[in-house]
DRENLOVO-166465 format. One record per atom (N, C-alpha, C): residue number from 1; residue in one letter; chain; atom name; x negated, y negated, z negated. Coordinates in pm, 1 decimal, always signed. Each point is the difference from the previous one (the first is absolute). Example, Ala and Ser with C-alpha at 12.3 -4.5 7.8 and 13.67 -1.06 7.14 Angstrom:
PT  pos  code  unit  site        xx        yy        zz
PT    1     A     A     N   -1319.0    +569.0    -780.0
PT    1     A     A    CA     +89.0    -119.0      +0.0
PT    1     A     A     C     -90.0    -120.0      +0.0
PT    2     S     A     N     +35.0    -105.0     +72.0
PT    2     S     A    CA     -82.0    -119.0      -6.0
PT    2     S     A     C     +77.0    -109.0     -73.0
//
This chain:
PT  pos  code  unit  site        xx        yy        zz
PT    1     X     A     N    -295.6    +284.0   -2073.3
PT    1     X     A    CA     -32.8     +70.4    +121.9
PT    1     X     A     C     +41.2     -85.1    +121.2
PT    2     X     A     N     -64.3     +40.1    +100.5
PT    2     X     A    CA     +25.1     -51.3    +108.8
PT    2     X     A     C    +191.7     -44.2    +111.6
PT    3     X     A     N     +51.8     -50.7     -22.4
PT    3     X     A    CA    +113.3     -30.4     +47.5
PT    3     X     A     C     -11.8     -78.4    +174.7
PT    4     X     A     N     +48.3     +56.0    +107.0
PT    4     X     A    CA     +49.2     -69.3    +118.2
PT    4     X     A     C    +141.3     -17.0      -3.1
PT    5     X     A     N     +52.1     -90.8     +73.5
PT    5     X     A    CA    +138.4     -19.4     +27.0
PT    5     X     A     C      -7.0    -108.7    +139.6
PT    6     X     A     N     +88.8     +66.4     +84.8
PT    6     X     A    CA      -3.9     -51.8    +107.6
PT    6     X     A     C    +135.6    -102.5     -57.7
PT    7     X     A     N     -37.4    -137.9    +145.4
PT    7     X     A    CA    +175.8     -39.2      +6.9
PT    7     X     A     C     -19.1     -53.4    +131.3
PT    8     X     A     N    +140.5     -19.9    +100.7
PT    8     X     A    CA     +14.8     -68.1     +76.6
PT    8     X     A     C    +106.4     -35.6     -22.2
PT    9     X     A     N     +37.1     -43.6    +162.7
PT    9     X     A    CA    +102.8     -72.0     +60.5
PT    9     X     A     C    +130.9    +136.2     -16.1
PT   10     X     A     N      +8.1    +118.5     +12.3
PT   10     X     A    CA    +132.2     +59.9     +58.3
PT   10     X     A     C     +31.3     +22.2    +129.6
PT   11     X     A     N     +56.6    -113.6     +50.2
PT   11     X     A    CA     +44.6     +41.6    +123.8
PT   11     X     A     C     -36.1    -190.5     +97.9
PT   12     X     A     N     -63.9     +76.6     +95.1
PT   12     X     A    CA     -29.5    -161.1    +117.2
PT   12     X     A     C     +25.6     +66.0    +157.0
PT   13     X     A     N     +30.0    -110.5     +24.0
PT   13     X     A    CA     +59.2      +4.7    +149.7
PT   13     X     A     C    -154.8     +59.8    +114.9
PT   14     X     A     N     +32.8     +80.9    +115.5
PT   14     X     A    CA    -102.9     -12.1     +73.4
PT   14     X     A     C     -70.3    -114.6     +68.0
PT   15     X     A     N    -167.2     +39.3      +1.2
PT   15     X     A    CA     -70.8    -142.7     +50.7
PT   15     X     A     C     -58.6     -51.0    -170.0
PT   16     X     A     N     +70.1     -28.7     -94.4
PT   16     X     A    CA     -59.2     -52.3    -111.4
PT   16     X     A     C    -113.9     +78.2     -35.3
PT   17     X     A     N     -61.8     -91.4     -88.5
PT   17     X     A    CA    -125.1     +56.7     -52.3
PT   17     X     A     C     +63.0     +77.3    -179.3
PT   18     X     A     N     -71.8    +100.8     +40.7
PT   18     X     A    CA     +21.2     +96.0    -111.2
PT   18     X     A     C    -109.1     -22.4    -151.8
PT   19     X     A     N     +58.1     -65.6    -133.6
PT   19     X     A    CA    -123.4     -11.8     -46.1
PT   19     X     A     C     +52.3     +65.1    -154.9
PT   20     X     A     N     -70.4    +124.8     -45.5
PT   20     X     A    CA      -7.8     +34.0     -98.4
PT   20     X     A     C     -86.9      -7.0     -94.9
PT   21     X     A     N     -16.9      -5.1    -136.9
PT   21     X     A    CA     -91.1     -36.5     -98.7
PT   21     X     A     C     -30.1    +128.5     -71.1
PT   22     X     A     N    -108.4     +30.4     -48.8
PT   22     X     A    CA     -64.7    +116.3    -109.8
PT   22     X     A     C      +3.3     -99.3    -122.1
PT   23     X     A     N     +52.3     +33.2     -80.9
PT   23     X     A    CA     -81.0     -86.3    -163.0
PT   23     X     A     C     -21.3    +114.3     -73.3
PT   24     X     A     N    -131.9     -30.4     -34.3
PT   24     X     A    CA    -116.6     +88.9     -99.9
PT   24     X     A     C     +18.6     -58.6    -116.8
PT   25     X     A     N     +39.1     +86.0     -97.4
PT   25     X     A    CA     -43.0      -8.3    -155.7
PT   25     X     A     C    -103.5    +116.5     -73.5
PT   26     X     A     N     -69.9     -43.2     -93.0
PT   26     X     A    CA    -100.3    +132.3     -78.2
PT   26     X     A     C    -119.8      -0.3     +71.4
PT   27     X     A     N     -44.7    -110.3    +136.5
PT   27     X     A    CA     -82.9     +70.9     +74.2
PT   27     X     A     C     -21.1    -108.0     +96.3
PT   28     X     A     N    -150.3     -55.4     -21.9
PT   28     X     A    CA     -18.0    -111.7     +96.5
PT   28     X     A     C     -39.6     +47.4    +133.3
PT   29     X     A     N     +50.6     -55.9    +102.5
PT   29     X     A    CA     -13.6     +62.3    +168.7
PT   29     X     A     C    -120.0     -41.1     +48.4
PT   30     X     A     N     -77.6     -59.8     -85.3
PT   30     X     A    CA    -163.6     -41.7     +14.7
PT   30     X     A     C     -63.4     +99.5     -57.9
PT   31     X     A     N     +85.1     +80.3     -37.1
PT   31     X     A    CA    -123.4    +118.8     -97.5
PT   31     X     A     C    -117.6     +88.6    +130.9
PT   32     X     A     N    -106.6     -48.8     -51.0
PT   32     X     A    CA     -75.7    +101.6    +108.7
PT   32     X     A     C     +14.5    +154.3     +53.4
PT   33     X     A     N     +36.9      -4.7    +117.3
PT   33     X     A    CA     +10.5    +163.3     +45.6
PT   33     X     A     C    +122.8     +19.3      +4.0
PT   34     X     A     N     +99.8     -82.5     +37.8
PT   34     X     A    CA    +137.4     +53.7      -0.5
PT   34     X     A     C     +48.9     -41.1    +137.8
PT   35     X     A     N     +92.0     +32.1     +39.6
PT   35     X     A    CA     +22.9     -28.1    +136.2
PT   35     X     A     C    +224.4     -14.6     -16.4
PT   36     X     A     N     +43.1     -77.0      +9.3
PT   36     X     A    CA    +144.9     -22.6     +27.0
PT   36     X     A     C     +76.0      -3.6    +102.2
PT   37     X     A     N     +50.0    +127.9     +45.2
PT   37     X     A    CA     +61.0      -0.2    +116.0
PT   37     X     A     C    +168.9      -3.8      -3.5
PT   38     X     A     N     +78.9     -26.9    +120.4
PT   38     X     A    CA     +83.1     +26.5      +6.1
PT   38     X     A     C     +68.0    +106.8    +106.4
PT   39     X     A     N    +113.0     +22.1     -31.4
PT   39     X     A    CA     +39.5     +98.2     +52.8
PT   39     X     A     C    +184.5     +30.3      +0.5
PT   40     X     A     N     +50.3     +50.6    +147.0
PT   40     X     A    CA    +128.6     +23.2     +20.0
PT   40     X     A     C     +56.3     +87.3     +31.2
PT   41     X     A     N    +104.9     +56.7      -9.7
PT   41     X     A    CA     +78.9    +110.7      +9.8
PT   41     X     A     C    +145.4     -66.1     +79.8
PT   42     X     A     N     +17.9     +60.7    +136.9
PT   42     X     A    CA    +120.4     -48.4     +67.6
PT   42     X     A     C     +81.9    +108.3     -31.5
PT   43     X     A     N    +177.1     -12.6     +12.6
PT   43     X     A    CA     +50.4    +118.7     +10.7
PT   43     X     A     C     -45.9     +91.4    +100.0
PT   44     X     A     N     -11.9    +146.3     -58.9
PT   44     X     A    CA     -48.0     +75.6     +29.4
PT   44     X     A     C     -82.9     +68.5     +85.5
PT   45     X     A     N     -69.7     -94.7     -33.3
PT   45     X     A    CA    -139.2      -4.5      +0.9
PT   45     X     A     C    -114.9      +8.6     -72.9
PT   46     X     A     N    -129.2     +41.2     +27.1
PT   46     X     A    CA     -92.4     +27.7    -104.4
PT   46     X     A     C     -78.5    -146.2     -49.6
PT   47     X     A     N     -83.8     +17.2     -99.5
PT   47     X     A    CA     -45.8    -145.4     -38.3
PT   47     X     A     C    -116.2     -45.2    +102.7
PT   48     X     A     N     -17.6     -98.3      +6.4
PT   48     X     A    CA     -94.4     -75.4     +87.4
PT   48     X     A     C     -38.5     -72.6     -99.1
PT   49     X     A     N    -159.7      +2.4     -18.3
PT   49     X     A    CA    -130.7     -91.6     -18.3
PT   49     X     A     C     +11.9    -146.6     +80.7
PT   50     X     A     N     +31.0     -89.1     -73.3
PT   50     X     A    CA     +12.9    -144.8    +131.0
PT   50     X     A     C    -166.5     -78.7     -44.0
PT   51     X     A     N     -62.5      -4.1     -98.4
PT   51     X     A    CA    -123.6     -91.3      -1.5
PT   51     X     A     C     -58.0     -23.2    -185.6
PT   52     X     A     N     -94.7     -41.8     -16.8
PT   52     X     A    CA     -49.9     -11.0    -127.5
PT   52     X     A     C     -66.8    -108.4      +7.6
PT   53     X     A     N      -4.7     -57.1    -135.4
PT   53     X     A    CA    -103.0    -155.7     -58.3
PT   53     X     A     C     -61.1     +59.7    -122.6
PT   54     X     A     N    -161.7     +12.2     +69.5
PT   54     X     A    CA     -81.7     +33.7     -90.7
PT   54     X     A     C     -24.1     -61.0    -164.5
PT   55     X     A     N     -70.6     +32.0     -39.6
PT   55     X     A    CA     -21.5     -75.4    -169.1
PT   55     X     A     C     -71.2    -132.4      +9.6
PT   56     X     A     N     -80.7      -8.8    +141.8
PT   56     X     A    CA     -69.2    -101.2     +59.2
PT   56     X     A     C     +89.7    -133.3     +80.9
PT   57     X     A     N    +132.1     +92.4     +38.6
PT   57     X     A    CA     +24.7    -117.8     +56.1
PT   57     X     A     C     +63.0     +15.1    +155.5
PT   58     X     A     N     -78.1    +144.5     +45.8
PT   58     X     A    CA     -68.7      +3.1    +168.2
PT   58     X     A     C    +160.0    +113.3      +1.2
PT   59     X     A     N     +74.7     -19.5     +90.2
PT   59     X     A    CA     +74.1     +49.4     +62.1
PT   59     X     A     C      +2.3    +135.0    +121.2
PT   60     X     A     N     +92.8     +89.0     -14.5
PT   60     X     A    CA     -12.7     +98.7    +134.6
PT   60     X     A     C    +118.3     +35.5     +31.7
PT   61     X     A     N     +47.4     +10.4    +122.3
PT   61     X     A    CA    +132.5     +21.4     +49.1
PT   61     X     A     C      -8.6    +141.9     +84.3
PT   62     X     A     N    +135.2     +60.8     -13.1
PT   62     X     A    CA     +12.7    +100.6     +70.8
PT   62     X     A     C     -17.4     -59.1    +162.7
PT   63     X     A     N     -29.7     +74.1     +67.9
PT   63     X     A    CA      -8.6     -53.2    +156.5
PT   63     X     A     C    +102.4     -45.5     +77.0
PT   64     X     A     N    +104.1     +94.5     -24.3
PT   64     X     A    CA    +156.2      +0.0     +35.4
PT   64     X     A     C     +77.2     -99.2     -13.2
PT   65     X     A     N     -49.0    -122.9     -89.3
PT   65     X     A    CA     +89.4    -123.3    -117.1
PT   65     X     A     C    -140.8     -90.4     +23.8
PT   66     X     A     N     -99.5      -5.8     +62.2
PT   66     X     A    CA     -71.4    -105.2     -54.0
PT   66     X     A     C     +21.5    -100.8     +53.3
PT   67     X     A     N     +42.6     -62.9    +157.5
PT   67     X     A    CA     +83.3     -98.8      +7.5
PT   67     X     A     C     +85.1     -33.8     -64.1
PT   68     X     A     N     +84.2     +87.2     -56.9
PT   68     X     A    CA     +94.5    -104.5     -77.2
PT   68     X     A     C     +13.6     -12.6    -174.5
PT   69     X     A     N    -108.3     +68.2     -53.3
PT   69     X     A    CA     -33.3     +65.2    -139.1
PT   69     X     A     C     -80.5    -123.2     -44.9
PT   70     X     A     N      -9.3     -46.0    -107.0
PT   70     X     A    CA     -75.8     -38.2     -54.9
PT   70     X     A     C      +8.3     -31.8    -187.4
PT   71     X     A     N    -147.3     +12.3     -28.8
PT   71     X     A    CA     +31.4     +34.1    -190.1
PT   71     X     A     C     -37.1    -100.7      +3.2
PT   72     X     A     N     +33.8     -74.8    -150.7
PT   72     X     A    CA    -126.9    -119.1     -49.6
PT   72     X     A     C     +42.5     +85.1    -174.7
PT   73     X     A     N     -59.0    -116.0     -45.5
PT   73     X     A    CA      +3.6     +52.3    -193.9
PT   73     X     A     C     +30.2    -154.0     -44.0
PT   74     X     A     N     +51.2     -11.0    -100.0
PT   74     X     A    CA     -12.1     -95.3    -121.1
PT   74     X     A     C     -78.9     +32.0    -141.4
PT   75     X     A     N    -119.1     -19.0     +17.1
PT   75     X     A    CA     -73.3     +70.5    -132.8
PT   75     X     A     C     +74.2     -57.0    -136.5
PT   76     X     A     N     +31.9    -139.3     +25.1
PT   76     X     A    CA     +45.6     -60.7    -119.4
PT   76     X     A     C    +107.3     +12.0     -80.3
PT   77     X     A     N    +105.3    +109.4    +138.1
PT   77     X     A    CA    +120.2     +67.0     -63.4
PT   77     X     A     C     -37.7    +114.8     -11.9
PT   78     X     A     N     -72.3     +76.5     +63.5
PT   78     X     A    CA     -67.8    +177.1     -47.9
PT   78     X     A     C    +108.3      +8.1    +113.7
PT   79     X     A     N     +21.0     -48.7    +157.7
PT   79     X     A    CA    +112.3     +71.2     +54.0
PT   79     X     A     C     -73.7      -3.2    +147.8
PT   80     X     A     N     +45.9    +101.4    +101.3
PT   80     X     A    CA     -41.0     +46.4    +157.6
PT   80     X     A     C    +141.3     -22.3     +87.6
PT   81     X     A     N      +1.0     -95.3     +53.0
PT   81     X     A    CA    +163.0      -6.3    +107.2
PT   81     X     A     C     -80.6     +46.8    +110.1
PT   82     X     A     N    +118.9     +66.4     +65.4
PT   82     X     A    CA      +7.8     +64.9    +110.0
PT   82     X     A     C     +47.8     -82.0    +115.8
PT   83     X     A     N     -60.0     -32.2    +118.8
PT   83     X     A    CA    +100.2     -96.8    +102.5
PT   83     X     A     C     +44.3     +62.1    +145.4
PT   84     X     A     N    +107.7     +50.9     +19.7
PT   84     X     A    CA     +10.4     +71.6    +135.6
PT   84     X     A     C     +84.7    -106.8    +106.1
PT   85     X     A     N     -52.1     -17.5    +125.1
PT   85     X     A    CA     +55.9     -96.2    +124.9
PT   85     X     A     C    +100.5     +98.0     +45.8
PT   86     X     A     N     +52.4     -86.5     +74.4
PT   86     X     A    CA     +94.8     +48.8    +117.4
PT   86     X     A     C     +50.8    +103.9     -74.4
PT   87     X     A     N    +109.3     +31.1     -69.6
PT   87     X     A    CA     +52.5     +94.4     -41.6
PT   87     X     A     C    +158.0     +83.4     +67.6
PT   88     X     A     N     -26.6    +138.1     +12.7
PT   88     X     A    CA     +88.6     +34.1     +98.9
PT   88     X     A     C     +59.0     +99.0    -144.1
PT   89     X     A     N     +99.1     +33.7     +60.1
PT   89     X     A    CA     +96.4    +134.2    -111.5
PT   89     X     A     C     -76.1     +96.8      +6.5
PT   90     X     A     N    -141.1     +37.7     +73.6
PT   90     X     A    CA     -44.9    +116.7     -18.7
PT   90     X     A     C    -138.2     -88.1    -151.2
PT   91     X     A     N      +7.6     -46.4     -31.3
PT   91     X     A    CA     -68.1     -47.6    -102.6
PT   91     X     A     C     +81.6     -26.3    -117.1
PT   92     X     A     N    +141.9     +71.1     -21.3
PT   92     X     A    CA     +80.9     +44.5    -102.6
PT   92     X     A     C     -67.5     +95.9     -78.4
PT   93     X     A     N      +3.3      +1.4    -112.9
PT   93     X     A    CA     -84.9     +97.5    -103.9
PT   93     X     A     C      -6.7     -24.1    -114.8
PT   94     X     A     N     -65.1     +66.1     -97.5
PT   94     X     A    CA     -40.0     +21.9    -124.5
PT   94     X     A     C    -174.9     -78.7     -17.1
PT   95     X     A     N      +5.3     -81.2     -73.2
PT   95     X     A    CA    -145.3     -97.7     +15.6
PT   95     X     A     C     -29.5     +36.3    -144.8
PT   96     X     A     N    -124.9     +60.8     +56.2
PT   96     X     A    CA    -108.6     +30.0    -187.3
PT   96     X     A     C    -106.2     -82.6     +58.1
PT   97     X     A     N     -84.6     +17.1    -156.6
PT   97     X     A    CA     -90.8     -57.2     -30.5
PT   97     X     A     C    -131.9     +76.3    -100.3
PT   98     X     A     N     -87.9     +63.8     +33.8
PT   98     X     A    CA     -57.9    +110.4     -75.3
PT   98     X     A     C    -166.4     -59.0     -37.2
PT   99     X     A     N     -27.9     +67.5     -60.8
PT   99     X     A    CA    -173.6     -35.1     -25.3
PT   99     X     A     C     -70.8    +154.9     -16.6
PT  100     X     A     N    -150.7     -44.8     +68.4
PT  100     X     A    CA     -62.9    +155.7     -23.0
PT  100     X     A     C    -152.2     -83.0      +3.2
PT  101     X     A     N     -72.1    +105.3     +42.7
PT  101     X     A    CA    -153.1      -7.5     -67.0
PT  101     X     A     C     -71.4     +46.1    +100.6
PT  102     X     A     N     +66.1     +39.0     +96.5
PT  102     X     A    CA     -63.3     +10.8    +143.7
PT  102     X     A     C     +38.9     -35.7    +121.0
PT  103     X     A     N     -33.0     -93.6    +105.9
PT  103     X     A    CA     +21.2     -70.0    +104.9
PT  103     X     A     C     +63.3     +75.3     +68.5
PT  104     X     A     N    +155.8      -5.7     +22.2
PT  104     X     A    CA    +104.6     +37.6     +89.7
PT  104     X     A     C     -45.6      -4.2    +114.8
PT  105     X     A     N    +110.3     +85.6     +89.0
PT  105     X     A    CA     -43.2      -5.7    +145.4
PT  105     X     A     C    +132.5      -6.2     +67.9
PT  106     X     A     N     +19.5     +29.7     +81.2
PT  106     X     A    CA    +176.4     -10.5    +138.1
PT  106     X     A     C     -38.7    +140.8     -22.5
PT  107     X     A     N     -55.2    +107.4     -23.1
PT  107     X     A    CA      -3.2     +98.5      -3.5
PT  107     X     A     C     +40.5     +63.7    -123.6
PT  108     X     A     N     -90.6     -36.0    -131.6
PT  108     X     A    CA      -7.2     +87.8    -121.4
PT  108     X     A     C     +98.5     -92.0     -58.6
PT  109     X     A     N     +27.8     -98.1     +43.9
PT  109     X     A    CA     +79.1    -112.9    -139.0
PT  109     X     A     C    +127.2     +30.8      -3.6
PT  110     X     A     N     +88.3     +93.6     +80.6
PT  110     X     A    CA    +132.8     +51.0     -32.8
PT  110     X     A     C     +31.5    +101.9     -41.4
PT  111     X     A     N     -57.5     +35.1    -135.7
PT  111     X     A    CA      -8.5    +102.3     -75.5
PT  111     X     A     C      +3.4     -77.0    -164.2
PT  112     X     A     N    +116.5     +46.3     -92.0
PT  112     X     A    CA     -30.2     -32.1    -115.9
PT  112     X     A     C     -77.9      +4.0     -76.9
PT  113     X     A     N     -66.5    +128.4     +35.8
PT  113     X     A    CA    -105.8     +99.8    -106.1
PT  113     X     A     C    -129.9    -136.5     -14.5
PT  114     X     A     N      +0.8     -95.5     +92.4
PT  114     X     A    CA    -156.1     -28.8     +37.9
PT  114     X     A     C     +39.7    -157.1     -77.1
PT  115     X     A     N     +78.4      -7.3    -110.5
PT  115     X     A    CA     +13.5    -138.5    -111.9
PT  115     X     A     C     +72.0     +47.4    -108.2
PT  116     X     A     N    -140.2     -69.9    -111.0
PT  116     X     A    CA     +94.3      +1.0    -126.5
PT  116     X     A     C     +66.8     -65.5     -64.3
PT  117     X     A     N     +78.3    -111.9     +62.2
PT  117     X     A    CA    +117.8     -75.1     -45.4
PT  117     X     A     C     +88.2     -69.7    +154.1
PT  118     X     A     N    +117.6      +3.5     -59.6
PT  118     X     A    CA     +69.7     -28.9    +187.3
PT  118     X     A     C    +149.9     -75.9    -116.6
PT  119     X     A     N     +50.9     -76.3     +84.7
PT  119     X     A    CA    +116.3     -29.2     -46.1
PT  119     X     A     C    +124.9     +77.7     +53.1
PT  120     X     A     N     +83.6     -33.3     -20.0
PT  120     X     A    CA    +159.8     +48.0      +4.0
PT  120     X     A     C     +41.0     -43.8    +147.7
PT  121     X     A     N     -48.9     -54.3     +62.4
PT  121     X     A    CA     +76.1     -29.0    +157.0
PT  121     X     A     C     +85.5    -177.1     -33.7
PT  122     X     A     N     -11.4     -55.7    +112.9
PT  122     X     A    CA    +130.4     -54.6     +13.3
PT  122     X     A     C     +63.7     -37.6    +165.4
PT  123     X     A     N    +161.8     +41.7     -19.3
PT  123     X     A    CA     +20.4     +31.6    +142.6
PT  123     X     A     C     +12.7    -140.7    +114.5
PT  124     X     A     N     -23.1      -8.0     +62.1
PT  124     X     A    CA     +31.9    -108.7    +115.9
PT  124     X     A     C     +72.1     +74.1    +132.9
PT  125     X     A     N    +102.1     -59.6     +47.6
PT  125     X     A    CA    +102.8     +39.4     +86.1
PT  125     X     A     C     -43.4    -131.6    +109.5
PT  126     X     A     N     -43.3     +57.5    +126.3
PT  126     X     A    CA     +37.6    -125.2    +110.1
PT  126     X     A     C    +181.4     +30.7     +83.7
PT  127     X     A     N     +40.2     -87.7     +48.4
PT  127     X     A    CA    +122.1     -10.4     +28.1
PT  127     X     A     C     +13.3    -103.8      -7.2
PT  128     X     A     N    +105.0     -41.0    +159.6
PT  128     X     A    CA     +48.6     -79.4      +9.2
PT  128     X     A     C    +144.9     -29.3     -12.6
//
């Protein structure tokens, strides 16, 4: 079956670039009709939709992050890193990585119900 697992860094100073990885097992991210987004949860706070890399390739960012958001993929590892600029402590959070079957939005994409496989989180702390 399908397996995600996020990893990053932990903890980086503000200003650094924030870069987390998805690695896919059970499930090639080229499969037609799938869409891989990511997604964060700050303390207490609700989750935010940050952007998706289609099965094609073609990228979409929440509006809020698209200056400083950006996806690419490694098909050859089955993996989607995440790259965030300028990073302030309000970009402290819980970093997933989910897949679904219908094109996310900044609207509908912060809802669990709407993917059937998501990984476990992994946390990143900014602080200096």
């Amino acid at each position: 079956q399908v397996q995600l697992v996020e990893s990053g860094p932990g903890l980086l100073k503000p200003s650094q670039t924030l870069s987390v990885t998805c690695t896919v097992s059970g499930f090639s991210i080229t499969t037609s009709r799938y869409y891989w987004s990511w997604l964060r949860q700050a303390p207490g706070k609700g989750l935010e939709w940050m952007g998706a890399i289609f099965y094609s390739g073609v990228t979409v960012s929440n509006p809020s992050l698209r200056t400083r958001s950006s996806i690419t993929r490694d098909t050859s590892r089955n993996q989607f890193p995440l790259h965030l600029t300028s990073t302030t402590p309000d970009d402290t959070a819980v970093y997933y990585c989910a897949r679904s079957q219908k094109l996310p939005t900044s609207s509908s994409g912060a809802d669990w119900s709407k993917y059937s496989a998501r990984g476990q989180g992994t946390q990143v702390t900014v602080s200096s």
